[in-house]
N, C-alpha and C positions, 0 to 999 in steps of 0.2 A: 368469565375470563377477564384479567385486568388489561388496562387498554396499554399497559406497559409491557404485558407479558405477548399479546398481540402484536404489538412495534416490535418485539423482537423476536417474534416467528416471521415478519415479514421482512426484515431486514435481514437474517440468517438465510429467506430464501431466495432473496435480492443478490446477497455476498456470493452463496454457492452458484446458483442460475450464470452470472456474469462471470465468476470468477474459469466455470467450466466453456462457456463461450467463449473467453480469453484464448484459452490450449485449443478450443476447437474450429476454429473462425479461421477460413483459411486467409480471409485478405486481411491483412497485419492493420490497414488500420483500424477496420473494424474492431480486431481483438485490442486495440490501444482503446479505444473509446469504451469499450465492456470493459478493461481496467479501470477507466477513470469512475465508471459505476460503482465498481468492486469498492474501490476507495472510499467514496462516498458513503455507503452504505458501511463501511468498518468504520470510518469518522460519528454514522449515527450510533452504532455500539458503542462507542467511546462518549458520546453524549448521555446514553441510557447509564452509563457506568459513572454519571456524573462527574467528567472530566474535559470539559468545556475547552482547558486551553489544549491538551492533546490533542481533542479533534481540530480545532481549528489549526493547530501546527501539522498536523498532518492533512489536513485540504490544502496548507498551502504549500508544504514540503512534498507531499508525495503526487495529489491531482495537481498541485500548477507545476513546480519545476520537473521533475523529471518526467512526468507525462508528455511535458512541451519538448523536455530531449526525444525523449523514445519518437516521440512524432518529426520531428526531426532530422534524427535519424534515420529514421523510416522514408523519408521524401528523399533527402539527401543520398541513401541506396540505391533508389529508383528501382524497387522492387519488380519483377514483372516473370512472367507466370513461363514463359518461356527461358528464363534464366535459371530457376530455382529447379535445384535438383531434386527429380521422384522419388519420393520415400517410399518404401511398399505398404500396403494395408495392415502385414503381422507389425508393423512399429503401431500404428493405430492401434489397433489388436491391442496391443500387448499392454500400452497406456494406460486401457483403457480397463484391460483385468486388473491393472496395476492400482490405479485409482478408485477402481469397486473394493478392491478387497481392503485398501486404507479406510474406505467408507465407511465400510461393515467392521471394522476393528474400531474407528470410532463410534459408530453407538453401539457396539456390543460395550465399550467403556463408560457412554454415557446411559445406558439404560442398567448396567449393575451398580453404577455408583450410589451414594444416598447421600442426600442434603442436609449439610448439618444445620440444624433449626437452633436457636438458641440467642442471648443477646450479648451485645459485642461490644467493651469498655470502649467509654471515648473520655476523654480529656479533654475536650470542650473547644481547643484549639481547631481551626484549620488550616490544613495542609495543603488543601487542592486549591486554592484561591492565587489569582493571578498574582496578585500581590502581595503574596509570601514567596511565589516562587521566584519573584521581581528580585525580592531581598534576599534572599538565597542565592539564586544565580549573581547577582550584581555586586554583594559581598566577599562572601566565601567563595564561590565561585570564579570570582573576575578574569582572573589568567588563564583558566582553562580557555572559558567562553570567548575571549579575546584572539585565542591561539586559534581555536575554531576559525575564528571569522577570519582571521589574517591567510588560513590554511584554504577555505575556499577562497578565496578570494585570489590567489596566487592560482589555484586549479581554474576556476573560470579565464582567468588572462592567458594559461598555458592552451587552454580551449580555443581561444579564440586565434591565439598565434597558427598553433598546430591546422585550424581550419580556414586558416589567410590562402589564400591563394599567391603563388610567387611570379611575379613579370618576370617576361622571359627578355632578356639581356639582348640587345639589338645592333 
């Protein structure tokens, strides 16, 4: 067995392991920290798929910022076990048939499918390199990516108004 095909039997067992923790973890932050594995471990597929800057925009788009929201959120709730309303065990139940049977529908698709073997034109160019997508984005791209950043950037000040606390008038 290749140590590439290895890395990615252990990191598909890493992704699902955490990912099913996450749904199953009763104390929230717990299942926030099993997300932030989850993450991690799909940033490594994205490394094996030889897409270096995806994963690293996604460790810091999806493990840093909204992970720091969701935790966040999560403190700023004040979650507590006495507050949250009893679910019955058939919603468990039923998840959980729910999620086996998606299971078994995926590798019933992954074990009839077949691999296509054969070799695959290239033009010599690359495409995945930071700095074509530099030139891409920064070119062609400029306006979009600008609007982008102008668009969060207006959402995080509306964030943090919305989360001001207001003095109370005396």
């Amino acid at each position: 067995m290749s140590p590439i095909l290895l890395t990615f039997y252990i990191l598909s067992a890493i992704t699902l392991a955490t990912a099913f923790l996450t749904i199953y973890s009763k104390n929230p932050i717990h299942s926030a920290i099993y997300l932030v594995i989850c993450f991690f471990s799909i940033a490594g597929h994205y490394l094996l798929f030889n897409a270096q800057f995806l994963a690293i925009v996604h460790i810091i788009v999806y493990a840093g910022a909204i992970m720091v929201l969701f935790l966040f959120t999560i403190m700023l709730m004040n979650l507590n076990k006495e507050n949250e309303v009893h679910k019955p065990r058939i919603t468990r139940l039923g998840a959980i048939v729910v999620c086996s049977a998606m299971g078994l529908v995926l590798l019933a698709v992954f074990v009839n499918s077949k691999m296509i073997m054969g070799d695959y034109d290239t033009s010599g160019e690359d495409f995945q390199s930071i700095k074509k997508l530099g030139n891409v984005l920064l070119n062609e791209y400029m306006v979009p990516f600008e609007f982008a950043s102008i668009l969060l950037l207006v959402a995080m000040m509306g964030t943090v108004l919305l989360s001001k606390k207001e003095k109370n008038q005396e």
